[in-house]
N, C-alpha and C positions, 0 to 999 in steps of 0.2 A: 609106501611109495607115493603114493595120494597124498598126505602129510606134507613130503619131502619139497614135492612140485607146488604145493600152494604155498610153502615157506620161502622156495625160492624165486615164487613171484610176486610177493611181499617184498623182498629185498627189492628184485626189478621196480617198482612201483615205488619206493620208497628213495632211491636212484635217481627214477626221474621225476621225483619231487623235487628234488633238488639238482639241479644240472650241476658240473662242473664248470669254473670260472672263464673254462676258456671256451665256452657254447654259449655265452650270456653277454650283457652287455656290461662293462664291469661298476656304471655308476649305477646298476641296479640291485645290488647285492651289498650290506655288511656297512650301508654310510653310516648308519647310526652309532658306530665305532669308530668315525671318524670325525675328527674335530672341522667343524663347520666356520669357515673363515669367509661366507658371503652366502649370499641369501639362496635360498633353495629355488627362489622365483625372483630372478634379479629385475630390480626396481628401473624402468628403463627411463624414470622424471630426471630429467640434472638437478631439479631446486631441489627435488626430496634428497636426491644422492648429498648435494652438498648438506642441507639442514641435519642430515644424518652426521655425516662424517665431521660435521662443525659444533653438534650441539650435544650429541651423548654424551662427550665426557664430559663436562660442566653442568648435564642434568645429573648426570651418575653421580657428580661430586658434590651439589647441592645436596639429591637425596641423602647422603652419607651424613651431610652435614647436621640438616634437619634432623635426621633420626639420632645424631648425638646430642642434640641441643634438646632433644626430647625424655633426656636423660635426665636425674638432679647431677651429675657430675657438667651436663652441657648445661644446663639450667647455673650453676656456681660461675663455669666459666664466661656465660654470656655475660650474668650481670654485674662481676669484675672488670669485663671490659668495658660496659654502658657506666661504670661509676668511674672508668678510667680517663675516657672519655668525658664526662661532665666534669670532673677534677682540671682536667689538664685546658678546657675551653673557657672554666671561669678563672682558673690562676691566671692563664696566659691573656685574657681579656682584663682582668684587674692590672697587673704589669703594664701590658701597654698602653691603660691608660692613666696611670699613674706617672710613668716615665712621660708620656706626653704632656699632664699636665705638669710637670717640674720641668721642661723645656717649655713651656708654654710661660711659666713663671721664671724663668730666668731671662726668657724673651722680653718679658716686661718691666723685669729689670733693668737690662741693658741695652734697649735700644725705646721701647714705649715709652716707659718714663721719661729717661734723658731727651727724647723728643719732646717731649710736654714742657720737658723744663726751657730746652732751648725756645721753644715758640714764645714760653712764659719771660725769658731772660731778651728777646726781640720786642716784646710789646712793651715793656718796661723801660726799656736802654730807649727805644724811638720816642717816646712821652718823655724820659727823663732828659732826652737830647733837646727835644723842642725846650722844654723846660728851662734848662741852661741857656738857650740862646736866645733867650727872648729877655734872662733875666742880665744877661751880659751886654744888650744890643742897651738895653736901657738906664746900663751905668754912663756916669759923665765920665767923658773923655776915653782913651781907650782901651781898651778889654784886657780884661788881668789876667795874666798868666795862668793863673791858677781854674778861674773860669773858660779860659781855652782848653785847657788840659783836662777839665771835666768834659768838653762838651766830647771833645776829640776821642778819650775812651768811650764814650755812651754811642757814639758810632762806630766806634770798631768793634765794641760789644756787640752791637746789634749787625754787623755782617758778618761776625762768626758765628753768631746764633741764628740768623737765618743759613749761614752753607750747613749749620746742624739738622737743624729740622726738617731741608730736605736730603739729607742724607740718611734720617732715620725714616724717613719714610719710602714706601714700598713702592713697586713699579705700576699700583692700581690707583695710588692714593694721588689721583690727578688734578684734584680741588688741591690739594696741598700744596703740590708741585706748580699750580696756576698761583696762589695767590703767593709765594715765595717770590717767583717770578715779576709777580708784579709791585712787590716792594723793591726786590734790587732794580727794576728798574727806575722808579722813582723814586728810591733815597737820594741818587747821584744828581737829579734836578733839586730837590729839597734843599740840599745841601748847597750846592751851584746858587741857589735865591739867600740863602743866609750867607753866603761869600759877596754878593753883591750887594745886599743889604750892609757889613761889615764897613766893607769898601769908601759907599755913600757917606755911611755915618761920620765916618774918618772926614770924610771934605765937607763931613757938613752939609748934604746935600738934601733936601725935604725927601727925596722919592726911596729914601733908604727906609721909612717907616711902612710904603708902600711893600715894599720889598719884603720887610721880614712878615707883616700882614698875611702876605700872599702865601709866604713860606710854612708859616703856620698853619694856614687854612689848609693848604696840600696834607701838612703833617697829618691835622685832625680830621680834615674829612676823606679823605683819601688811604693813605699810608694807614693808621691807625685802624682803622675801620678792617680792611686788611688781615692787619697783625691779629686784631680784637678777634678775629673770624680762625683764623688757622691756631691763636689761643684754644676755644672752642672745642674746636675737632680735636687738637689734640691729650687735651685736658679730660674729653668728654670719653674718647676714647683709653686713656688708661683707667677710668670709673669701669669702662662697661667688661673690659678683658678681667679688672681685677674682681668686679663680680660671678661672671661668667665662671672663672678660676677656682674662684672658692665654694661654690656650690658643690652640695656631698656628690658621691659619684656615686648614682640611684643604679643604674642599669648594671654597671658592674658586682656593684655590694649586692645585688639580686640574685647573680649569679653563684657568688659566693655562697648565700644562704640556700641554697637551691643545691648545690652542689652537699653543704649539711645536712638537708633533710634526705638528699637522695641516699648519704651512707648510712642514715638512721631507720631509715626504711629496708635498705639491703640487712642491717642487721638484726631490724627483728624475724624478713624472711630467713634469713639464716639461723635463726633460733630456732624459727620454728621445724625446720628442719632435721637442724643437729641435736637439739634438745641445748644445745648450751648456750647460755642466755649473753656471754661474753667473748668477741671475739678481740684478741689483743690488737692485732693489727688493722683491724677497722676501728676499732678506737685511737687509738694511737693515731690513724688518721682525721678522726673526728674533731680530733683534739687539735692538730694541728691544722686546722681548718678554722677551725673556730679562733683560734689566736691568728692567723691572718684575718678575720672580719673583724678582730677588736683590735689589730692593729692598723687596719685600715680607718675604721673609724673613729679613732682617737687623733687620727692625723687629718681627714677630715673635717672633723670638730674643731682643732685645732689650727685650719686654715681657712675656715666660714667666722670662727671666732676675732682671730688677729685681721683678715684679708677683709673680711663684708663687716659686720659691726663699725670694729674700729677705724676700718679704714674711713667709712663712709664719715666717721666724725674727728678722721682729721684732714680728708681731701675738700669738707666743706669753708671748713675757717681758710684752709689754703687758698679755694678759690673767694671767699668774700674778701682776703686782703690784701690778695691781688686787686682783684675790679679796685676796691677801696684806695689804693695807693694809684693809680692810675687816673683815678678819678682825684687825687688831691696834686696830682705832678698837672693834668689840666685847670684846674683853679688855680694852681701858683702861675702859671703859663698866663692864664686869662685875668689874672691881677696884675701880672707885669705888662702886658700888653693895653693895659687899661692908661696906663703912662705915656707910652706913645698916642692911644686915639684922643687923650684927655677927657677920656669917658668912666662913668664910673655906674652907668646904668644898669639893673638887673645883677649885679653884684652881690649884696646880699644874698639875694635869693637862692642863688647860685649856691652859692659856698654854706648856707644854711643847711641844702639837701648834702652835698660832702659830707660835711660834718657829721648829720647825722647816719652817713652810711658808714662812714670810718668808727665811729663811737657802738655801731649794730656789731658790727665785724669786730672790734677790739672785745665786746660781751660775750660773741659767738666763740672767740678763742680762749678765753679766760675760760668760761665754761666745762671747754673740751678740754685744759690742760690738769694736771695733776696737780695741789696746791702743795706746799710744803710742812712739813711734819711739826718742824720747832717758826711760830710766831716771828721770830726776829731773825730767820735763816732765810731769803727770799732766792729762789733760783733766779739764773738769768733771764730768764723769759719771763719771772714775772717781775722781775726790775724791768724789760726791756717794754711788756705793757702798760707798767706804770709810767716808764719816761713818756710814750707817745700820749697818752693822758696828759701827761702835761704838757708836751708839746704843741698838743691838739688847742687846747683852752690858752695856752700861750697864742698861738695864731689865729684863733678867734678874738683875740682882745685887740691884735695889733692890727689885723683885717678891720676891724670896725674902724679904729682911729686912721687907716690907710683909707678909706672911703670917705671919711667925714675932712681929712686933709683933702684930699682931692675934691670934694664936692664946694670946698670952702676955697678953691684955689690958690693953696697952699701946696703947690707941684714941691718943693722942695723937701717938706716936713713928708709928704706920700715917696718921694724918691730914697731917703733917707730910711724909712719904715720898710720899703719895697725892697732894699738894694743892702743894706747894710747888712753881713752877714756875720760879720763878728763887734758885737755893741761894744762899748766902755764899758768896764767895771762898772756896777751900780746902777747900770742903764736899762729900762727893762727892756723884753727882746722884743726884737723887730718881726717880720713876717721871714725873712727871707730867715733868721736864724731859727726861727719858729719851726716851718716848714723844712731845712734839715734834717734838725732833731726827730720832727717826725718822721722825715723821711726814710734817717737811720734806724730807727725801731721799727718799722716797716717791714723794711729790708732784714733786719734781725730774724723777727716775728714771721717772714716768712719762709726763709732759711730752716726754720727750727718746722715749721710746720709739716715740709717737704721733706728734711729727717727722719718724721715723723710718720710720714707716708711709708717710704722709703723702707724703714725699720719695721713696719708690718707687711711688706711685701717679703722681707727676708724672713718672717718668721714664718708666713705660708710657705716658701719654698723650704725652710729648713724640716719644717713640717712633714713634705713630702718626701724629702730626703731618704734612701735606700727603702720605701716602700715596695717599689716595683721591685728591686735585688729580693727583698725579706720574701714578699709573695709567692712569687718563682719559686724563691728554694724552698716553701713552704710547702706548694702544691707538689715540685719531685719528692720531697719525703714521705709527703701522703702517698703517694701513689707507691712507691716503693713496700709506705708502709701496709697498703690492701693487698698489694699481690701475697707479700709474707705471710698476710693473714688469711688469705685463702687457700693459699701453699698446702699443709697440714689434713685442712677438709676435701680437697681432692687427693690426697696422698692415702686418706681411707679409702678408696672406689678402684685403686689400684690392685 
């Protein structure tokens, strides 16, 4: 019985050990079976509440992250994406500066250049204007058609060449646009003193020599000076874009090489690794990597070659036979003018230094051009240097006897040497036919030079031609071709 009663006060005791749910308080009993959806001691901060509920999941997902990249399967995928990455920042930086420099060089084609030329075709036509009219005003009697008709193009030459020049220039190029400006506004006065100079002559009147005097002096110190200046710039500037141009592209082709060693390096870590010394698709990328830096730099090469070299030694003769011809249309100017003051002073001298700057420039072009193969085959250009040799020495002979007629006052035998431009048979030639003939080989000689230019500018641009297309689609293959190759060695860890 004793037994009975202490077993069933063991129950009792055992009972209210444990109360019944509905004698208790019910978040006291059994939570730990229960899914905890907030905190057991709610955080009553707002910034912690927010910093919680804003940044677990994105620490949770980092951690995840981390701890797979800590893996060799996160370890393969990282450094397929850092070579995906370095691939696709140097293809796509070589492209776009590739495609910019072949706009850059067609730029300079089409509008750089033809501006140079036009400034060059205004300094020329305004000299070759005075020139005609000086050499017209001082024929007997009245002006021949034919020397009207010269002068009349060489000024309309030179106002279509100046609305050129500032048409090809840009909305910064405010020197240009000023000194355009200030030749068309003084051509139309120039011009206005050689009509009234014309006029005089016609009646006979003394103040006509004042007249074209005056016209001159505007042309040469004024007008010319000018032209000489916006020459200059614009001549100076397609040197400096065509240099600029052709220089190799350093930063980019760095990138490329950098982008090779990074997947020669991802493959030897990859070997070490896998134990396999060859992975196809990183070669296959390697390889295709490498042939865009030797296709880049063969078109490089070949546009520092044709653009900077060559160019530089045919933009020189271009610019010595310009100055040169400019400088022999003012001695013919300032020999004809010697007729009208009946001065023949400092002549020589003059035309001494010409001479030998046109004879420097005719050396400097010979030099730079290519000679011919067979002896008795001469190209044009070098028949066209040979004529101006003789033209040259031709109008040195006839210039002297035109000085010593005029110092001997002998105006008629100087007029006759000065003015006649087509001699008699058997007659030797005069100044004025002299100075044509040079004139025309000149003009030839610079024609071909500017060809010449011209034709290595297009071979830079041809150069550049589908490099930035080639590159691009160079670097998506590589890239396609890594992932393939890494394909396989995560496909083991599966």
């Amino acid at each position: 019985m004793t037994g009975h009663r202490d077993a069933q006060r063991d129950v009792q005791l055992k009972d209210e050990d444990f109360p019944s749910p509905e004698s208790t308080d019910p978040g006291s009993h059994d939570h730990w079976l229960d899914e905890v959806t907030e905190p057991s001691n709610p955080v009553f901060n707002p910034a912690t509440q927010f910093a919680l509920s804003t940044f677990s999941g994105p620490v949770r997902l980092l951690r995840r992250i981390w701890n797979f990249m800590t893996t060799t399967p996160g370890r393969m995928f990282a450094i397929t994406v850092a070579l995906s990455v370095a691939l696709a920042a140097a293809g796509v930086s070589m492209s776009n500066s590739s495609a910019e420099r072949q706009d850059d060089l067609d730029r300079l084609l089409t509008i750089t250049e033809p501006t140079a030329n036009a400034a060059h075709n205004l300094y020329t036509s305004l000299s070759l204007a005075d020139t005609v009219a000086s050499t017209g005003f001082v024929q007997g009697g009245v002006e021949s058609s034919q020397s009207r008709q010269k002068y009349n193009e060489a000024i309309d030459r030179a106002a279509v060449a100046a609305t050129q020049a500032v048409q090809g220039a840009g909305t910064a190029d405010h020197e240009i646009r000023q000194l355009v400006q200030f030749i068309q506004r003084e051509l139309p006065v120039y011009t206005g003193m050689v009509e009234n100079a014309r006029a005089n002559h016609r009646m006979s009147n003394a103040v006509s020599a004042a007249y074209m005097s005056n016209a001159s002096a505007i042309m040469r110190e004024e007008i010319l000076p000018a032209a000489s200046r916006l020459y200059s710039i614009t001549s100076s500037r397609v040197a400096d874009e065509q240099r600029s141009l052709t220089s190799p592209q350093w930063v980019p082709l760095s990138g490329l090489f950098a982008a090779v060693f990074f997947l020669l390096l991802a493959q030897w870590w990859l070997w070490r690794v896998t134990r396999r010394r060859l992975n196809r698709g990183f070669v296959t990328a390697t390889s295709l990597m490498t042939l865009a830096i030797f296709w880049v730099s063969i078109a490089n090469i070949a546009t520092w070659s044709a653009g900077s070299q060559a160019f530089e030694e045919a933009s020189s003769p271009w610019s010595s036979l310009t100055t040169s011809r400019i400088a022999a249309q003012q001695a013919r100017t300032t020999e004809t003018l010697a007729l009208v003051r009946r001065d023949s002073e400092d002549q020589s001298v003059s035309f001494v230094q010409v001479e030998s700057s046109i004879r420097e420039a005719l050396d400097e072009f010979e030099a730079t051009t290519p000679a011919s193969t067979e002896p008795d085959d001469l190209t044009s250009t070098q028949l066209a240097i040979n004529s101006a040799r003789e033209a040259l020495d031709a109008w040195s002979v006839s210039h002297e006897e035109f000085v010593s007629a005029l110092r001997s006052g002998r105006y008629d035998d100087a007029l006759h040497i000065a003015t006649a431009a087509n001699p008699d048979p058997g007659e030797e030639a005069t100044a004025a036919s002299a100075f044509n003939s040079l004139d025309n080989a000149l003009t030839k000689l610079i024609a071909d030079s500017r060809e010449t230019m011209r034709a290595y500018i297009l071979e830079g641009l041809a150069a550049m031609t589908f490099v930035a297309s080639a590159v691009m689609m160079l670097t998506v293959l590589a890239l396609f071709a890594v992932w393939l190759g890494i394909r396989p060695r995560l496909q083991e860890y599966l």
